[in-house]
C-alpha positions in Angstrom: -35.7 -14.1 27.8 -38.4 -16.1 25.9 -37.9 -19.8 25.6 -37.0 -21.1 22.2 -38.6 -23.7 20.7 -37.7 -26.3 18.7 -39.7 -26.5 14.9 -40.9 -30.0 14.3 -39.6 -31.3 11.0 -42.6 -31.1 8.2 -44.3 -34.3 7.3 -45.4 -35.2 3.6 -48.4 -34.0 4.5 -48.6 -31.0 5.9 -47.5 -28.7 3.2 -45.6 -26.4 5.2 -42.2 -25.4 3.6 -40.0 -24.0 6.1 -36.7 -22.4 4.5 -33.3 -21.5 5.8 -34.9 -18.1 6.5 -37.5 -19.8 8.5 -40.7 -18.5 6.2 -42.7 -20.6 7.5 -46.5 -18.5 6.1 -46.6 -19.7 2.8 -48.5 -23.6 1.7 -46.9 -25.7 -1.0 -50.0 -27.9 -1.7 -48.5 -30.8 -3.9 -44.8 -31.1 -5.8 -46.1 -29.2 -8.9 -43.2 -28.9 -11.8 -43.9 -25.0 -11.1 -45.0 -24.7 -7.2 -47.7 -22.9 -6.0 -47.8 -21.2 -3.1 -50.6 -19.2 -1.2 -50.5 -17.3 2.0 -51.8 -18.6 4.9 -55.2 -16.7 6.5 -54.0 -15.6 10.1 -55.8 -18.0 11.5 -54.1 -20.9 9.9 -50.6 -19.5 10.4 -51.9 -19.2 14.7 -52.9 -22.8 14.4 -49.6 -24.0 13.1 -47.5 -21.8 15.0 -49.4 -21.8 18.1 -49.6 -18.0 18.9 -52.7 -16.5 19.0 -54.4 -14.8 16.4 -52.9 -11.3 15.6 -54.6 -8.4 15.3 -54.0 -6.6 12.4 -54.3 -2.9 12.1 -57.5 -0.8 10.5 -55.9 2.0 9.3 -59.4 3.6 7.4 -63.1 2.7 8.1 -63.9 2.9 4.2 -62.7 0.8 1.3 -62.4 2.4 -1.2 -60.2 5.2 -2.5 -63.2 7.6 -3.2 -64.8 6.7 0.3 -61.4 7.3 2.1 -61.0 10.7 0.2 -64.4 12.2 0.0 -64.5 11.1 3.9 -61.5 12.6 5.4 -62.6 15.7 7.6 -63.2 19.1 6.3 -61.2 22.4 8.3 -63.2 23.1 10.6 -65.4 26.3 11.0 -64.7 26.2 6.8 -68.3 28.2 5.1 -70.7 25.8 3.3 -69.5 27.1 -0.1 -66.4 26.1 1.0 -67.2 23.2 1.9 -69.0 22.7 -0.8 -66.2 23.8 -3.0 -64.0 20.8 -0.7 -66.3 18.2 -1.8 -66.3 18.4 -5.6 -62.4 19.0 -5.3 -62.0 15.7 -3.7 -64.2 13.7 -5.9 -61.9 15.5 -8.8 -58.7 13.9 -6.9 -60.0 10.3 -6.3 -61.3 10.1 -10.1 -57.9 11.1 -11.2 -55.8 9.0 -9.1 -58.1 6.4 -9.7 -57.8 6.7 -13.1 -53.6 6.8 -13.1 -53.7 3.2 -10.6 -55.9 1.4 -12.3 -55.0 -2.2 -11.8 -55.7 -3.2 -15.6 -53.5 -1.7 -17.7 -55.6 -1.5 -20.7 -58.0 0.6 -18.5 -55.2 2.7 -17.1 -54.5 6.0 -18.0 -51.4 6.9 -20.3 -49.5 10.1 -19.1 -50.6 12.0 -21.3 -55.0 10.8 -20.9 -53.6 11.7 -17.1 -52.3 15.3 -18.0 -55.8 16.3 -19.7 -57.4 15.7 -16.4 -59.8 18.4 -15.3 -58.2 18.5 -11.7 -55.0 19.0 -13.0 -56.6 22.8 -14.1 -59.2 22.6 -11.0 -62.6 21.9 -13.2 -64.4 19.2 -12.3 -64.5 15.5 -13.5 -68.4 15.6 -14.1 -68.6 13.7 -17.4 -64.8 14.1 -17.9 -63.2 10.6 -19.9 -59.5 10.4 -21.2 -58.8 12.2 -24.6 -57.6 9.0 -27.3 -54.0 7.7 -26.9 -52.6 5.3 -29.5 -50.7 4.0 -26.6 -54.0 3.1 -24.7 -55.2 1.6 -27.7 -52.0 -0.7 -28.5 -52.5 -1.6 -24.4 -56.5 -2.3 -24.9 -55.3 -4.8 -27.9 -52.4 -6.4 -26.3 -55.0 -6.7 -23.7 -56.9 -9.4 -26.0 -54.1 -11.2 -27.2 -53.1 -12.6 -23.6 -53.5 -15.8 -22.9 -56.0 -16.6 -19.6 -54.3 -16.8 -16.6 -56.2 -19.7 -15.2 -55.1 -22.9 -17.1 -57.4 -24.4 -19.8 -59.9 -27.3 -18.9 -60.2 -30.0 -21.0 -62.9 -31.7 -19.5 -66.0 -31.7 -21.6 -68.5 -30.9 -17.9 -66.2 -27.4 -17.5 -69.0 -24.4 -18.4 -65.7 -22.7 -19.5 -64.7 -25.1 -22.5 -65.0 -23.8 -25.7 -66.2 -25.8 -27.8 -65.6 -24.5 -32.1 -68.5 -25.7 -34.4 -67.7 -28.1 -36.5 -68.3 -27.9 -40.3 
């Protein structure tokens, strides 16, 4: 059996939270009205557990999702038009997919932009862009209308103050 150990109780300081389900990986740096909280890197969260740092997985050499695709291994003893053939059918499926999990959604493709895709019909993407959508376009303007996600400086130093001419 392993020994069990006792969890020290947080100090002020810390700014480790430790719930009744003892997640213990996120950081609560200050008492914010609305907390933030941030994952700790592995290292941090070996530090203040005192395990060593895990390993994590590497599931694909290549990071992105056209790498992954165009990289994945051809059948074997397949002819070089085949090949060939393999190659531009790939790059078809990673622009399409890429295209339907866009992480923006104003740049993300509608279901219907998604059914006009060339690999749907097995042509090739070459030069290939969404057909118009009025739903795309009401996401692209919605898109503006947000407010920033990083809060607004009002310190006058901040390169990312605004400031409106006057007159």
């Amino acid at each position: 059996p392993r020994p069990t150990r006792e969890r020290p109780e947080p100090g002020p300081d810390d700014g480790v939270d430790f719930d009744d389900d003892g997640a213990d990986a996120v950081t609560d740096p200050g008492d914010d009205p609305e907390p933030f909280y941030a994952l700790k890197t592995p290292e941090q969260y070996a530090r203040d557990a005192g395990t060593p740092v895990p390993r994590t997985k590497k599931y694909f050499q290549y990071r992105t999702l056209a790498d992954i695709v165009s990289h994945y291994p051809v059948r074997a003893g397949s002819k070089p038009d085949a090949v060939a053939r393999e190659k531009k059918l790939r790059a078809a499926f990673a622009h399409f997919v890429g295209g339907m999990l866009d992480q923006l959604p104003h740049r993300r493709w509608t279901p219907r932009q998604a059914a006009a895709h060339p690999f749907l019909a097995g042509g090739q993407h070459v030069g290939w862009a969404p057909p118009r959508d009025p739903r795309a376009e009401e996401r692209r303007l919605l898109q503006r209308r947000r407010v920033p996600s990083r809060p607004v400086s009002m310190d006058a130093s901040d390169p990312g103050l605004r400031r409106r001419p006057s007159g």
